[in-house]
N, C-alpha and C positions, 0 to 999 in steps of 0.2 A: 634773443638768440634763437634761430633756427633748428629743426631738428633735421631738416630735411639735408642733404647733404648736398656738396657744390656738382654731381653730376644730374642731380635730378632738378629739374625745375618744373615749372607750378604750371598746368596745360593752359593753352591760350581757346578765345571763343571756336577756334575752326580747327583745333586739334580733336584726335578720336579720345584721346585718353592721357593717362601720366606721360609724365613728359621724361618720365627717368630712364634711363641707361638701363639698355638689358646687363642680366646679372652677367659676370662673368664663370666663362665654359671652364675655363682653366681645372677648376676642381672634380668637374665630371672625367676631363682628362686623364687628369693623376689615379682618380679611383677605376676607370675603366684600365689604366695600364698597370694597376698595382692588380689588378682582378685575375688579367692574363698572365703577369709573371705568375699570381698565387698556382693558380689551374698550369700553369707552363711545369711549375717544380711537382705539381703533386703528381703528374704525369710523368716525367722523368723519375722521381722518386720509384714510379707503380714498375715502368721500366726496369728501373735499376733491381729492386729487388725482386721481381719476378723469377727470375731465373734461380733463385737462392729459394724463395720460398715453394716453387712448384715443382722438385723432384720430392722433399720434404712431406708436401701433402700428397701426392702419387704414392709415395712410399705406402704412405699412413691409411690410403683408402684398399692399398693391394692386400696390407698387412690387415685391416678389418674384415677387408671381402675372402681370405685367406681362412678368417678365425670362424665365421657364420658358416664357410663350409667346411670346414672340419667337427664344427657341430652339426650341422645338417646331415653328415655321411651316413647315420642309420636308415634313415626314412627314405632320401632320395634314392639309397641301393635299393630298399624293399620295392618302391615303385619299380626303380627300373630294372628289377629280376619281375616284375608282373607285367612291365611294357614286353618285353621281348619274350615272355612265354606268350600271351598272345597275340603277337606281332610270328610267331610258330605258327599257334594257331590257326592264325586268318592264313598264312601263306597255305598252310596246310589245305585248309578251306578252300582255296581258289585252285591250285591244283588237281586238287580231287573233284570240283565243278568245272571244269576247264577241259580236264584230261592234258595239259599238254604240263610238258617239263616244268619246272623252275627255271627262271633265267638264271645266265652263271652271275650276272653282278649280285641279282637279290640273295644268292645262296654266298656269296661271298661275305656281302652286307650284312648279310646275319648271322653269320658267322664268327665275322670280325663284333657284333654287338654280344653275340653271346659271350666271347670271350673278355672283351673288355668287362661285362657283368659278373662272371664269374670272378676277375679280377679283385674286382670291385667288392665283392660278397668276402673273398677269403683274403681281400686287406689285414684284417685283425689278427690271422694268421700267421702273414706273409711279414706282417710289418719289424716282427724282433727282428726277422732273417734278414731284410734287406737292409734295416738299418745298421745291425751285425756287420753285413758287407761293405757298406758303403762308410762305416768306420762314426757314424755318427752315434753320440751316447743321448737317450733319451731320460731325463731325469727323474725319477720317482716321486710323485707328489705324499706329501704327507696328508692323513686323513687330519678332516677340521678338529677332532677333539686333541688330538696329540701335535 
């Protein structure tokens, strides 16, 4: 008994090689169309919940970049009450080498930065009152030992 199978036969003198049947495709077939539906759903999948998952994470990056600056609000006011005193300064400076006016934008501009600083500086102040008004209660944290 043969091992060789009834599509393959035995190469003759003026053949190049085996005389067998190419393998059959059929299986590559099946794994290339099982490949595209996979990659087809994980694609509709990313679709479908996209829209659930990305207000979710927008939230979640607002609320962190929210919490880093509300820690940061001592240091960034210290800078920016020392940007706008010599952003005075220098306008000062150039007027007084110039001789001519201020323009009205830059005396506006600065105006409007000093105020928003000031703002900014008497927050700590300002903030029972406005929260008073605006009817929001701010919870009193308890110290770590108690």
């Amino acid at each position: 008994m043969s091992g060789i199978g009834p599509s393959c036969n035995l190469p003759s003198r003026d053949s190049r090689g085996c005389g067998c049947a190419p393998p059959n495709k059929a299986g590559g077939k099946v794994a290339a169309t099982a490949s595209i539906t996979a990659l087809a759903a994980v694609a509709c999948a990313a679709c479908c919940v996209l829209p659930f998952t990305l207000p979710a994470t927008l939230l979640a990056l607002a609320g962190g970049s929210i919490a880093v600056l509300d820690h940061a609000h001592g240091w960034v006011t210290r800078i920016a009450v020392v940007a706008v005193i010599a952003a005075w300064i220098w306008t000062a400076r150039q007027v007084q080498k110039t001789g001519r006016p201020m323009a009205r934008r830059t005396a506006v501009l600065m105006i409007a930065a000093t105020l928003l600083t000031a703002t900014a500086a008497a927050w700590p102040l300002l903030e029972p009152v406005v929260f008073k008004t605006l009817g929001i209660v701010k919870k009193k944290t308890l110290p770590q030992g108690g």
